[in-house]
N, C-alpha and C positions, 0 to 999 in steps of 0.2 A: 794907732796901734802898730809896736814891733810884732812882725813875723815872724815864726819860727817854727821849725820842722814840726815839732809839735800842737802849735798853734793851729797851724794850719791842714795837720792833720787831723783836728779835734774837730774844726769847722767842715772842713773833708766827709768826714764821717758819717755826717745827717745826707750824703745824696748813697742814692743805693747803688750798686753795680760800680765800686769800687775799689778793688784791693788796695792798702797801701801799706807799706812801711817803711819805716822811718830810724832815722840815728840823729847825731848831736848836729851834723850838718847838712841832711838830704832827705826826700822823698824818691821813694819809688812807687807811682802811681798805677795799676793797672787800670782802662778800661774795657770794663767788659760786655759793655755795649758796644764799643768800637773792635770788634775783631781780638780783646783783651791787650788792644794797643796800649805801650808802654809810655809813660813819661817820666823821666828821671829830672827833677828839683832840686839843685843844689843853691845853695844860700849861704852869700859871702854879709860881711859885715856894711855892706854897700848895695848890694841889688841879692836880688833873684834868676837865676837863670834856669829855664825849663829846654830841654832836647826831649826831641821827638822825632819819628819817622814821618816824612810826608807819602812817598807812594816807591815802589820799585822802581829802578830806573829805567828797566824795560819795558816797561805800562806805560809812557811818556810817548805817543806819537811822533812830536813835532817837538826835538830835543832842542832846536835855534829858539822858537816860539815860547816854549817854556824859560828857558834862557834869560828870553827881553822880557818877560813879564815879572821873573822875580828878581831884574836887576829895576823895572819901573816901580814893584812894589816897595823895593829899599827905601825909600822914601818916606813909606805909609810909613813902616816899621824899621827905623833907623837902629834899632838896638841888635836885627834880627841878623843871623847868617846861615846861608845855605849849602851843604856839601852831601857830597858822597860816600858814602862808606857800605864796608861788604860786612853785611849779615850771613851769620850762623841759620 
């Protein structure tokens, strides 16, 4: 099965506590079980790519610790990348 913003919004749809909408190339997924955490799905003609928020950067104790563990996670998840950015 090809994927597509629609597709997958169709499939989306049967789980409940989720907002989403959609265009010819993306998803905007709310969940509203999670704090109504956002995911945004964009869909190229090759993959899928999903962003999200992990935690505030200020919530992070032990900034070196967190560091090594999602540069040893790269691994699990070789497609994945992680950064910083200021929310509104």
């Amino acid at each position: 099965m090809v994927w597509t913003p629609r597709t997958l919004a169709d499939a989306l749809n049967n789980i409940a506590d989720l907002d989403i909408e959609y265009n010819k190339s993306s998803l905007i997924i709310k969940m509203n079980d999670y704090g109504d955490l956002p995911l945004t799905v964009l869909f190229t003609s090759q993959q899928i790519i999903i962003e999200t928020y992990i935690c505030p950067a200020n919530t992070i104790r032990d900034t070196a610790e967190f560091n090594v563990f999602l540069l040893r996670n790269q691994k699990v998840l070789p497609l994945s990348s992680v950064g910083i950015t200021r929310v509104k």
